[in-house]
Structures are given as C-alpha cells and as structure tokens.
TIVO-2410 file (N, C-alpha, C; in nm, 3 decimals):
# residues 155
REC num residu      c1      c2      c3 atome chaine
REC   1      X   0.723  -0.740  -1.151     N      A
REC   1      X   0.716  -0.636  -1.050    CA      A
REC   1      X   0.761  -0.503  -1.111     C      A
REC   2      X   0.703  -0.419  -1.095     N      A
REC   2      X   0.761  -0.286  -1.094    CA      A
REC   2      X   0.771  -0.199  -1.002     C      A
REC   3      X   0.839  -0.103  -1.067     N      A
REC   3      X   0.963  -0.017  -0.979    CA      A
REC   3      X   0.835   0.084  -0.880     C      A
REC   4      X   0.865   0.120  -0.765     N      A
REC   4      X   0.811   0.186  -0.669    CA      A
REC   4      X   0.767   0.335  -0.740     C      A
REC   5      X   0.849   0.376  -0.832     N      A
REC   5      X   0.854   0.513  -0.833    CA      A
REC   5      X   0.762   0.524  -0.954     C      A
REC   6      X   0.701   0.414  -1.039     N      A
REC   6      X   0.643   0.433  -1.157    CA      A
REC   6      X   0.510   0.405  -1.112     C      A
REC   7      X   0.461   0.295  -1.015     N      A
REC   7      X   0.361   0.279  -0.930    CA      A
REC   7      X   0.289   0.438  -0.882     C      A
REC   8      X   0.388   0.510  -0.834     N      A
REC   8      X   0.342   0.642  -0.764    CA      A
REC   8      X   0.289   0.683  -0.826     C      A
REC   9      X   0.434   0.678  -0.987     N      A
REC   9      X   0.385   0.837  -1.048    CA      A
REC   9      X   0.226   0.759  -1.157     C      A
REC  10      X   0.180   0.675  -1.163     N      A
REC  10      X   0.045   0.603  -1.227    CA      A
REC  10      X  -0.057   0.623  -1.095     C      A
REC  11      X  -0.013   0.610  -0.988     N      A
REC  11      X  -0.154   0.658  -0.881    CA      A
REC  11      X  -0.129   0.830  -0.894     C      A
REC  12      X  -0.035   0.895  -0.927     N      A
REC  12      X  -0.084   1.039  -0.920    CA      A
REC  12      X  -0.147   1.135  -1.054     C      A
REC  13      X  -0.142   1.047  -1.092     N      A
REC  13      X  -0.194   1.110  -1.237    CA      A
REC  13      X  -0.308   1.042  -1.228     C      A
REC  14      X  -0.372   0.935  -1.193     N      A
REC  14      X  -0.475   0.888  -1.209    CA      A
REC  14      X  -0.629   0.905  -1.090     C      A
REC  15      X  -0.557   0.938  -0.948     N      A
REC  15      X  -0.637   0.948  -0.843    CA      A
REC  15      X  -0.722   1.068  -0.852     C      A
REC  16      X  -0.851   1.060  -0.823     N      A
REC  16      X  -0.947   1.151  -0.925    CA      A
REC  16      X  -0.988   1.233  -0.782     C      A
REC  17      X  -0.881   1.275  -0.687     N      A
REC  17      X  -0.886   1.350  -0.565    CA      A
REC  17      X  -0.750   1.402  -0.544     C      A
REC  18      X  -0.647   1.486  -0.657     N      A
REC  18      X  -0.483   1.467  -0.569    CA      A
REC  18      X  -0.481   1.539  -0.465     C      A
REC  19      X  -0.555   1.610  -0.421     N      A
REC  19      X  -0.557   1.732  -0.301    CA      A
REC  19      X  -0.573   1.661  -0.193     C      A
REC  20      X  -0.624   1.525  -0.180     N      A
REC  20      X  -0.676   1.397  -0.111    CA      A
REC  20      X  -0.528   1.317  -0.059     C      A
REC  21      X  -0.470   1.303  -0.156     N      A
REC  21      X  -0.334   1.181  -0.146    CA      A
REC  21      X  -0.223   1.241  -0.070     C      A
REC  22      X  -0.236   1.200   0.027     N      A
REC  22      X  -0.129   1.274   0.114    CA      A
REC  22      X  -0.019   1.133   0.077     C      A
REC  23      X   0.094   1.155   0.208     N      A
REC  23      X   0.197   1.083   0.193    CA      A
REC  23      X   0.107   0.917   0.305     C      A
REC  24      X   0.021   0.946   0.375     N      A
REC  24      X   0.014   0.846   0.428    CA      A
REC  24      X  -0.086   0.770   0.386     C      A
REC  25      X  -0.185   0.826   0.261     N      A
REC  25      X  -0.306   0.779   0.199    CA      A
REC  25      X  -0.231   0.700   0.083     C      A
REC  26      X  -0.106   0.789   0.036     N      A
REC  26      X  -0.078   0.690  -0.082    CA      A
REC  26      X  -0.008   0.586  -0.018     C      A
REC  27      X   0.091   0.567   0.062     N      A
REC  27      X   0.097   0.414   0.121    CA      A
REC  27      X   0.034   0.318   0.165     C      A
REC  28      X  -0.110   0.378   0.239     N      A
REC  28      X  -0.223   0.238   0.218    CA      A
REC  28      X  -0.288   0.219   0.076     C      A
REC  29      X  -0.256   0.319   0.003     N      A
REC  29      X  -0.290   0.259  -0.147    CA      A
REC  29      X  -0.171   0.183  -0.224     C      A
REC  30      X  -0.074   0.207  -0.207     N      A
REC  30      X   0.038   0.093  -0.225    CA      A
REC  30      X   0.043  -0.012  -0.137     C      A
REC  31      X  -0.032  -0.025  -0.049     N      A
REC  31      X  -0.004  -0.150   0.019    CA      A
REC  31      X  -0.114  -0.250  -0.012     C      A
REC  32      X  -0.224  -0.164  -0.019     N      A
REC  32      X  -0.324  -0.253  -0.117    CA      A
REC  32      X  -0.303  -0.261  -0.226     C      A
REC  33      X  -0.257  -0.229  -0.342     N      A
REC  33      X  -0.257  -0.219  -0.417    CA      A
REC  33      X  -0.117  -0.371  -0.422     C      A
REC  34      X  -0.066  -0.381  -0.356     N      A
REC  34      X   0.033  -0.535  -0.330    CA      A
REC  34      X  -0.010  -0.617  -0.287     C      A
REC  35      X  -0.131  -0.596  -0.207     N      A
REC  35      X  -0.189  -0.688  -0.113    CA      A
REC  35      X  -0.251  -0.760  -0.235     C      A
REC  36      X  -0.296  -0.666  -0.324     N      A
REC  36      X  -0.418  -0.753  -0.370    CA      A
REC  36      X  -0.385  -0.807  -0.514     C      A
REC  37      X  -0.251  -0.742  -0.541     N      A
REC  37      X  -0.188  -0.802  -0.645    CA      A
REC  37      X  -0.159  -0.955  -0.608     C      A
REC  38      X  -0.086  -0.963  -0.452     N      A
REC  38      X  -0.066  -1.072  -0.404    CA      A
REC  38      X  -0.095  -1.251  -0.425     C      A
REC  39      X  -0.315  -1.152  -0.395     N      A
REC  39      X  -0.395  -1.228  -0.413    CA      A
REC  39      X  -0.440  -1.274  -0.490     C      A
REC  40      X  -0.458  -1.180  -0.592     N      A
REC  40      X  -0.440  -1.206  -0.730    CA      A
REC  40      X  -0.341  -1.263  -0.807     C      A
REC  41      X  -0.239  -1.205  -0.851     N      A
REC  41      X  -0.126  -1.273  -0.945    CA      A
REC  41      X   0.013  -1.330  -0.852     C      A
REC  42      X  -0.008  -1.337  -0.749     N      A
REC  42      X   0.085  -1.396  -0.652    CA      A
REC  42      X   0.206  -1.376  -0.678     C      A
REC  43      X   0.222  -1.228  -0.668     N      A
REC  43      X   0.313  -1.145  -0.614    CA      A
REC  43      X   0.301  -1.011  -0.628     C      A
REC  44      X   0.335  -0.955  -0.537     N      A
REC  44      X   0.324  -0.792  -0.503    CA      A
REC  44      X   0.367  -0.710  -0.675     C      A
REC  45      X   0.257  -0.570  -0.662     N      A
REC  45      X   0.307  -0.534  -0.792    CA      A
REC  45      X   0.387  -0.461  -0.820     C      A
REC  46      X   0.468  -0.377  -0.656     N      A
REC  46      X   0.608  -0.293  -0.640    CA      A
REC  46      X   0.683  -0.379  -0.549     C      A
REC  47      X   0.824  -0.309  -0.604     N      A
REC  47      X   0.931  -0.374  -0.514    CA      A
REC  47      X   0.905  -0.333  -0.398     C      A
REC  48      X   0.852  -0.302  -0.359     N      A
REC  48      X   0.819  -0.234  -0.109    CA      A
REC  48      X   0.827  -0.342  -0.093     C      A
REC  49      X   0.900  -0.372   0.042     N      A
REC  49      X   0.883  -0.426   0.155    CA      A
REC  49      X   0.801  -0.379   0.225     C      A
REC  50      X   0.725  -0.439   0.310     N      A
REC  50      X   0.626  -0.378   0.427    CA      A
REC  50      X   0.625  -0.454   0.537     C      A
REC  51      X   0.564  -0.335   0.628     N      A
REC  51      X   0.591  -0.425   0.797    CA      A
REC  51      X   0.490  -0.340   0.837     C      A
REC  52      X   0.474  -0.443   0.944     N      A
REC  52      X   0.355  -0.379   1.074    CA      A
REC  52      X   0.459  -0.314   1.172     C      A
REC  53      X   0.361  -0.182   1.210     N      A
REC  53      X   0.428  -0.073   1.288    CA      A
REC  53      X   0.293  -0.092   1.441     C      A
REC  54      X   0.333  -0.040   1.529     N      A
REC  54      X   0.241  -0.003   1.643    CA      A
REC  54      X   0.294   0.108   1.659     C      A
REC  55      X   0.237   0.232   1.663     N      A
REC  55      X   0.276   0.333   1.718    CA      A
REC  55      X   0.157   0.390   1.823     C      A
REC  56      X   0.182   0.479   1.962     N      A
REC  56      X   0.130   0.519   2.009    CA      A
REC  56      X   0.020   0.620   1.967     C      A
REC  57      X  -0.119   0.638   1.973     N      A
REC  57      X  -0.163   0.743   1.911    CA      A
REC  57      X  -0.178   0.907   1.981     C      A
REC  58      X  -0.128   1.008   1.924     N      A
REC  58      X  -0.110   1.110   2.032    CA      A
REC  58      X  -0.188   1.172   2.146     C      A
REC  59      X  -0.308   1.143   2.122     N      A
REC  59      X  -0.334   1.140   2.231    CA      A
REC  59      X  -0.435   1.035   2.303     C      A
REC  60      X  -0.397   0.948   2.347     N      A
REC  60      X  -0.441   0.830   2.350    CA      A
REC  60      X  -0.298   0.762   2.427     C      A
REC  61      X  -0.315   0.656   2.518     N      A
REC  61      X  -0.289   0.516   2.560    CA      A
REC  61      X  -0.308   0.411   2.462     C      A
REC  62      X  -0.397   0.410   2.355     N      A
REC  62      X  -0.456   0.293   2.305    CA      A
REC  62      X  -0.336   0.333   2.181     C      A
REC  63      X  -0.333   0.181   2.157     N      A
REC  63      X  -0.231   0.184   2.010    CA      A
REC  63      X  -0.271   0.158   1.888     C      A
REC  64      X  -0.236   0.178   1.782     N      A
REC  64      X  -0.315   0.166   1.617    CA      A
REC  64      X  -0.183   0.116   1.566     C      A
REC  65      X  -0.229   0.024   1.473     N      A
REC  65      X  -0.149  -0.043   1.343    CA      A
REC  65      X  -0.122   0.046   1.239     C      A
REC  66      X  -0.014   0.041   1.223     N      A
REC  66      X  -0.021   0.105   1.093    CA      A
REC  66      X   0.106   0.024   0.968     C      A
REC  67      X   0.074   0.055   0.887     N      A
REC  67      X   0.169  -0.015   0.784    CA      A
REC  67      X   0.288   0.080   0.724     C      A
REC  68      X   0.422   0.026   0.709     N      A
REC  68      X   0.510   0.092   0.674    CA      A
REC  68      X   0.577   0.039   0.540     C      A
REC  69      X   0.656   0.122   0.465     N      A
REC  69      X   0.717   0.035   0.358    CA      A
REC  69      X   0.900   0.066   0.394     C      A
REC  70      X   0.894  -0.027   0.358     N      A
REC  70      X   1.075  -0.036   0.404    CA      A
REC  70      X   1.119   0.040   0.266     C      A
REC  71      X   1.148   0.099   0.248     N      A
REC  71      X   1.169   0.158   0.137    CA      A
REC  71      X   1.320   0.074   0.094     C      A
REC  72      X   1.292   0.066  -0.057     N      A
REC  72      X   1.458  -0.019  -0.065    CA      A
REC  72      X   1.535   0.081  -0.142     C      A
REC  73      X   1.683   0.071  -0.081     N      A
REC  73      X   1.800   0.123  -0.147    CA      A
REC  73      X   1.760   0.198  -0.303     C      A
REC  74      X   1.870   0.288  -0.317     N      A
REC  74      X   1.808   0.368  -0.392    CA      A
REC  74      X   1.674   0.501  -0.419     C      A
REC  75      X   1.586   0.430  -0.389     N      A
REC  75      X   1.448   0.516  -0.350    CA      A
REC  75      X   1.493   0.605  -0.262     C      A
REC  76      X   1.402   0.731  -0.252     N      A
REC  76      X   1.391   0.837  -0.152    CA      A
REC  76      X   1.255   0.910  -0.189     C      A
REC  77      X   1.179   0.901  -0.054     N      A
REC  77      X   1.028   0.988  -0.125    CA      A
REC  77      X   1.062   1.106  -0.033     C      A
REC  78      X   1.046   1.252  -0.084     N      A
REC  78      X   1.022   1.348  -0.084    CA      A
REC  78      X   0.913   1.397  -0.056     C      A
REC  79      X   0.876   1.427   0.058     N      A
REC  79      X   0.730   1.545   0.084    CA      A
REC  79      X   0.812   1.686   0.092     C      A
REC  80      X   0.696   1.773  -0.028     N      A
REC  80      X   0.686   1.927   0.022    CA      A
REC  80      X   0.629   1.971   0.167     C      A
REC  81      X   0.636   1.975   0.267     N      A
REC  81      X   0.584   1.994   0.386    CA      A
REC  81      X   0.471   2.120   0.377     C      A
REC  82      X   0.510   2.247   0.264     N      A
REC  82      X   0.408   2.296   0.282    CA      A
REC  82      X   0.276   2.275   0.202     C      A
REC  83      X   0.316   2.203   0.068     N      A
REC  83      X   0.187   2.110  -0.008    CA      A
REC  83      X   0.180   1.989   0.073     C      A
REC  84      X   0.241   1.922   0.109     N      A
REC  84      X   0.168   1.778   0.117    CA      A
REC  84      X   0.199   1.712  -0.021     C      A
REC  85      X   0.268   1.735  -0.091     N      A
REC  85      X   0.276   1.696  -0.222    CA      A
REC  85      X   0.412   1.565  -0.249     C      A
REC  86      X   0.408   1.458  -0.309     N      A
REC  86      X   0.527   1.408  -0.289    CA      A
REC  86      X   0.557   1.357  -0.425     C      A
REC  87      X   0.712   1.368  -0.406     N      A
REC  87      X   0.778   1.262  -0.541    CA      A
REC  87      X   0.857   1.199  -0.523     C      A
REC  88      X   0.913   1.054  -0.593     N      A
REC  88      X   0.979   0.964  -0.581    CA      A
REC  88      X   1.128   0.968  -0.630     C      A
REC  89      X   1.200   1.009  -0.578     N      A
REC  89      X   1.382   1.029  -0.680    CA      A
REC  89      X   1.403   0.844  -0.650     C      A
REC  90      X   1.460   0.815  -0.760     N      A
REC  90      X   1.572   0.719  -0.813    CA      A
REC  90      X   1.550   0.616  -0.918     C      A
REC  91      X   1.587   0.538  -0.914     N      A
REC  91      X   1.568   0.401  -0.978    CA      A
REC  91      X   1.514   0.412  -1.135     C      A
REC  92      X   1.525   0.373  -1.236     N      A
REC  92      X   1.452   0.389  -1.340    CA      A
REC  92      X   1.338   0.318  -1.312     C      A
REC  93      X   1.246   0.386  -1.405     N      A
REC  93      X   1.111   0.355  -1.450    CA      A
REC  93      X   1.060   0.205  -1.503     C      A
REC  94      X   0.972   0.110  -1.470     N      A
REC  94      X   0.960   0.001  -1.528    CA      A
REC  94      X   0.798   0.036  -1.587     C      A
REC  95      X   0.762  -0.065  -1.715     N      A
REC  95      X   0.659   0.036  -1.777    CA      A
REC  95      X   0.543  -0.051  -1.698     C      A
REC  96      X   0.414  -0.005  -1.674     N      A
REC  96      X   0.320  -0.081  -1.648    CA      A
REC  96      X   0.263  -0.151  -1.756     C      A
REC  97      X   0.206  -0.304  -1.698     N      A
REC  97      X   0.125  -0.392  -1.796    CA      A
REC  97      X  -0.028  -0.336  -1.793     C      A
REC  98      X  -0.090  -0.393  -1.867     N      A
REC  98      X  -0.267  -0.413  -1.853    CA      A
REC  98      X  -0.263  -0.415  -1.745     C      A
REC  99      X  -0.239  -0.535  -1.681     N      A
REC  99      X  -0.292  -0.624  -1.527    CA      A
REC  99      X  -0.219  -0.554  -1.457     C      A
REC 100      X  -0.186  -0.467  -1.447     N      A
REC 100      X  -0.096  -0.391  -1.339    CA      A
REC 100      X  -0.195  -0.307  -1.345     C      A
REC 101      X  -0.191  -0.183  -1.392     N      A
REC 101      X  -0.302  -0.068  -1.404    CA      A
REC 101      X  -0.452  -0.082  -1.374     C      A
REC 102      X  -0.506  -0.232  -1.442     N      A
REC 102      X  -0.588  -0.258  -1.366    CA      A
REC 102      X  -0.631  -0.323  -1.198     C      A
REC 103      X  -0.521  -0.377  -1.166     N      A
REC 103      X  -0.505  -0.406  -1.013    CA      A
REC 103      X  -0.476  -0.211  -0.979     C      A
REC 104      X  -0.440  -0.144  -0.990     N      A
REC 104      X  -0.398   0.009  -0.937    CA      A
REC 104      X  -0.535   0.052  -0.945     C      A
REC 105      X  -0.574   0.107  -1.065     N      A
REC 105      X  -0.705   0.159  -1.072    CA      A
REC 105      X  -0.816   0.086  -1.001     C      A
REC 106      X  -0.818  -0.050  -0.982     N      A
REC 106      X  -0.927  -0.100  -0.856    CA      A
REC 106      X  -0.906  -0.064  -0.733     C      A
REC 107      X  -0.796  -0.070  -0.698     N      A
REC 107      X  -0.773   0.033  -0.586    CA      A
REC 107      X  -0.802   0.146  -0.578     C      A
REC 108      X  -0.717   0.236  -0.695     N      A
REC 108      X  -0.782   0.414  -0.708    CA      A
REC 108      X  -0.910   0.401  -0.646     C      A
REC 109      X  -0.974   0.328  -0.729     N      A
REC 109      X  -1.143   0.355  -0.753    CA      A
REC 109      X  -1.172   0.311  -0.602     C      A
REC 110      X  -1.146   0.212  -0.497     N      A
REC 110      X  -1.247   0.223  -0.363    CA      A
REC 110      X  -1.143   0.302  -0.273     C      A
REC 111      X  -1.056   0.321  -0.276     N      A
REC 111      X  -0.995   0.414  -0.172    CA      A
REC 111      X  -0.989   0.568  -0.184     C      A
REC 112      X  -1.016   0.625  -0.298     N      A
REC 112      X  -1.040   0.751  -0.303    CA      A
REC 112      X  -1.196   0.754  -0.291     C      A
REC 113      X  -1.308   0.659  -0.313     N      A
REC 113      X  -1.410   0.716  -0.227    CA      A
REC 113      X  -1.437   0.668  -0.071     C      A
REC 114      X  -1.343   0.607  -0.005     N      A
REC 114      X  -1.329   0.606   0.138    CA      A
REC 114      X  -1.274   0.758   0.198     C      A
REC 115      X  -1.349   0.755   0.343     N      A
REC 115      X  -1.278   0.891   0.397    CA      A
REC 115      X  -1.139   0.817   0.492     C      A
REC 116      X  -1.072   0.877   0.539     N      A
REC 116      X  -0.939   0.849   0.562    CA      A
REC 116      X  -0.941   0.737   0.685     C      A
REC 117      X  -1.029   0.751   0.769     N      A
REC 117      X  -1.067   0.637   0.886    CA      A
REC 117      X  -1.104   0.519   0.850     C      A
REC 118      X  -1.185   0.507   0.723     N      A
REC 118      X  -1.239   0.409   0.646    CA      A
REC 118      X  -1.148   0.343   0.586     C      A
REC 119      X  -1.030   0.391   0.511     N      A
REC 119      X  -0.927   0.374   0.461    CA      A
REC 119      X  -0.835   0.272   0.575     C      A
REC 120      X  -0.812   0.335   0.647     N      A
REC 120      X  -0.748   0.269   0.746    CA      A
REC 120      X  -0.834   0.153   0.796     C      A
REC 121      X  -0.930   0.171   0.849     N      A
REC 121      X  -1.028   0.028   0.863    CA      A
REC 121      X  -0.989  -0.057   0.755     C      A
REC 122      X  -0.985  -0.026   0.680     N      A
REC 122      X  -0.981  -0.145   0.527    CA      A
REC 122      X  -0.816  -0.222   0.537     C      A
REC 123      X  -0.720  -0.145   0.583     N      A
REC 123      X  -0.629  -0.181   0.612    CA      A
REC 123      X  -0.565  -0.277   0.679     C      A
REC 124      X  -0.654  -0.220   0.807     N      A
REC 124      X  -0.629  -0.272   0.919    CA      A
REC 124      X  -0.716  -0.445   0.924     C      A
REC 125      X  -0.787  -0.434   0.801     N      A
REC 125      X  -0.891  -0.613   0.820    CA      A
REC 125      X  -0.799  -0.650   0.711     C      A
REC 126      X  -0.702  -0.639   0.658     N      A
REC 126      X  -0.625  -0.705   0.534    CA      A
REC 126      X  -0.570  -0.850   0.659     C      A
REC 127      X  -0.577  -0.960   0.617     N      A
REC 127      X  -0.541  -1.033   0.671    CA      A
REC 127      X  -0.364  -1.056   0.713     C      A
REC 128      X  -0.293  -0.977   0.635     N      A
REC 128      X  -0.142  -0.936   0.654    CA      A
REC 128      X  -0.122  -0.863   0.791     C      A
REC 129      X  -0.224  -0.815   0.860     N      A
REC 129      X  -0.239  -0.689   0.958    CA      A
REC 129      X  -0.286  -0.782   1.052     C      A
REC 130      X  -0.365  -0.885   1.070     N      A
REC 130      X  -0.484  -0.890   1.133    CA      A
REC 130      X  -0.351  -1.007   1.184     C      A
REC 131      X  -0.293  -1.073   1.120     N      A
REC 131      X  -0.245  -1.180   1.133    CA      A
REC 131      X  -0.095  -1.233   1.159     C      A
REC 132      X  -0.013  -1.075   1.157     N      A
REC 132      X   0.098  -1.073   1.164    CA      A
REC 132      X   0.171  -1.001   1.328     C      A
REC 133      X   0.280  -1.022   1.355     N      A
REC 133      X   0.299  -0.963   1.503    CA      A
REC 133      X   0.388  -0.810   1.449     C      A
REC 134      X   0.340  -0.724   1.537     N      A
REC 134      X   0.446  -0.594   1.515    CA      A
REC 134      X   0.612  -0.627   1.479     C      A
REC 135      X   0.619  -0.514   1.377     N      A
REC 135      X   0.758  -0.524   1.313    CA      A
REC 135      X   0.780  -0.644   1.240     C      A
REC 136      X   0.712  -0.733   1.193     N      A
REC 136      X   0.713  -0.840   1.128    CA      A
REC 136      X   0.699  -0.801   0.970     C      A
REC 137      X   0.834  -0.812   0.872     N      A
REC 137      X   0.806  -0.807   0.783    CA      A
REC 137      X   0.705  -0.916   0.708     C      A
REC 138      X   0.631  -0.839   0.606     N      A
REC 138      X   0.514  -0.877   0.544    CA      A
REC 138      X   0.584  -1.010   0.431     C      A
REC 139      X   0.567  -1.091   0.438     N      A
REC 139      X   0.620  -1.209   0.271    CA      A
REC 139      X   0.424  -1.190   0.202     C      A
REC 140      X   0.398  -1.105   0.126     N      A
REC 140      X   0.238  -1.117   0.120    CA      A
REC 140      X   0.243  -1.191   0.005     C      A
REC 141      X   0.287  -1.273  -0.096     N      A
REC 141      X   0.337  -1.415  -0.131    CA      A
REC 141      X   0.273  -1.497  -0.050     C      A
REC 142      X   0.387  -1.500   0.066     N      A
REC 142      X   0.329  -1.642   0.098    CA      A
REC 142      X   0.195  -1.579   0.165     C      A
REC 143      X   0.154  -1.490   0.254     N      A
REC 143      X   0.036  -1.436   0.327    CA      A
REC 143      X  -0.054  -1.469   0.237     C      A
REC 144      X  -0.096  -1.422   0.087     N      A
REC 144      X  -0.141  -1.470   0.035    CA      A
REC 144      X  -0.225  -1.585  -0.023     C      A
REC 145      X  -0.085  -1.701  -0.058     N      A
REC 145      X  -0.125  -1.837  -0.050    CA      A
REC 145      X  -0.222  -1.866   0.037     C      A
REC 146      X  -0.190  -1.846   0.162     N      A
REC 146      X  -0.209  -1.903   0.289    CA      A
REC 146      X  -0.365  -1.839   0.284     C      A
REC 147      X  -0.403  -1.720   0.291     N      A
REC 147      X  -0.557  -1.670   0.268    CA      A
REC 147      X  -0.641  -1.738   0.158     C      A
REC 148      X  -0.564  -1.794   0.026     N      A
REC 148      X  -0.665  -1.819  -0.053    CA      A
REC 148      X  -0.635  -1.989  -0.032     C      A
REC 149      X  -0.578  -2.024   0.072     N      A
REC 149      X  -0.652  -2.167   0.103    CA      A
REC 149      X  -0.725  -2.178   0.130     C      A
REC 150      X  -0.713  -2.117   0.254     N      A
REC 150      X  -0.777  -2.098   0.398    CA      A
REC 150      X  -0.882  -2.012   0.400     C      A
REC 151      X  -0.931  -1.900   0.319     N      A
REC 151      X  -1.033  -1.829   0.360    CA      A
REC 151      X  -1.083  -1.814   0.226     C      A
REC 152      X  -1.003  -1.790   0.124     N      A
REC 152      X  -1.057  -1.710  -0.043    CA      A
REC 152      X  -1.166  -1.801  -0.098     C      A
REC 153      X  -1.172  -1.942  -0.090     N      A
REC 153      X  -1.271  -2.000  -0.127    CA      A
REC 153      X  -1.414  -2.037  -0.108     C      A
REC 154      X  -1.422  -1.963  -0.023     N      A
REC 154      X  -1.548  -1.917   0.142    CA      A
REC 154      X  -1.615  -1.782   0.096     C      A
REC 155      X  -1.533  -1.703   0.041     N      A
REC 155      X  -1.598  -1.568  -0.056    CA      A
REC 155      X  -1.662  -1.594  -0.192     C      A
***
C-alpha cells in the first residue's frame, strides 16, 4: 500500500486535464483507483478508508451517494478555494511500483475522459456503493472477494 499523499501527487502530474481535477474528481479517482486495485491485487492501493455518504442534493428532495475518504491521522488535504487546486501535507512518501502506476494511469485514462456526471455514474455502479448501507465503512478487500466470486467470472 502506499501513502495517500504520493498517490495524489502521481495523479497530479499525470492527469492530462489538471484544470479538470477538482477536490471532488480526485476522490472518485482515488476511490477507483482502490476499488480496482481491490479487484485486482486484493488490496486497496492507498491507505483511505472510505464510506458511503447520503447527502441531500441542494436543490432537490432526492438524495445522491457519494463517497468519502476518512482521511487517516496525520494527513490533511488542503484546497486553495480560489484555484481549486489541492495538496496533501504529512506522512512521508512511499515510492510507487509498476503495478501501482499502472492500476492509477487506467484510471487517469477513463475518468479524465468522462464528464463529471459520468464520473459519478461510474461510481455510483461500483458494487461497494450499490451494495453497502449509508455510513458503512468500505472493507473493499473483502467487497472485492465477494464480487469476484459472485459476479467477476460472468464478465
């Protein structure tokens, strides 16, 4: 696993849109980007925790999912409010492998050509979302397992 803050700083140098990556685009790209590590090498490829959120949408009755990362001790992400721009303070750096960068960059590559609704659609069908109750932290380990019994062999 590596560290949250080296994850970032490899999606911001690499996302071939940064004017694009806000603070809430790069967390569904870290969350896929675990999800699918998950599925793949069976286990997440940053230390995040994640949970399902419901929040009200503003203007709307109807409610939307959204995914959060528990951020762990130490960490603090920083938005410039008037860029939109963010950085990660703490923790040292862990270096990325091959198979890391390439699980990141498969991500880069379909979520920066999704538009931001699309993005979220993609999210929202991750079977961690589809399948979990609000505020329920994510184990996407075991979520995982459990998909490539049960469904991965059907693809």
């Amino acid at each position: 696993m590596v560290a949250f803050q080296r994850a970032v700083e490899y999606i911001k140098g690499h996302y071939p849109q940064p004017d694009q990556l806000t603070e809430d685009r790069l967390f569904a790209v870290l969350y896929l980007i675990d999800w699918k590590s998950a599925i793949e090498r069976k286990q997440p490829l940053t230390d995040l925790l994640w949970q399902i959120e419901r929040v009200p949408e503003p203007t709307s009755d109807q409610k939307k999912v959204v995914i959060s990362a528990i951020q762990q001790p130490g960490y603090e992400l920083q938005v410039d409010a008037s860029t939109g721009h963010s950085r990660v303070i703490g923790q040292t750096i862990d270096n990325l492998s091959t198979e890391d960068t390439q699980v990141i960059d498969f991500v880069i590559q379909s979520a920066s050509q999704k538009s931001w609704p699309d993005l979220l659609r993609l999210v929202y069908s991750t079977f961690p979302v589809m399948t979990q109750p609000k505020h329920a932290p994510l184990d996407l380990v075991a979520l995982a397992d459990k998909y490539n019994r049960e469904y991965r062999p059907w693809l």
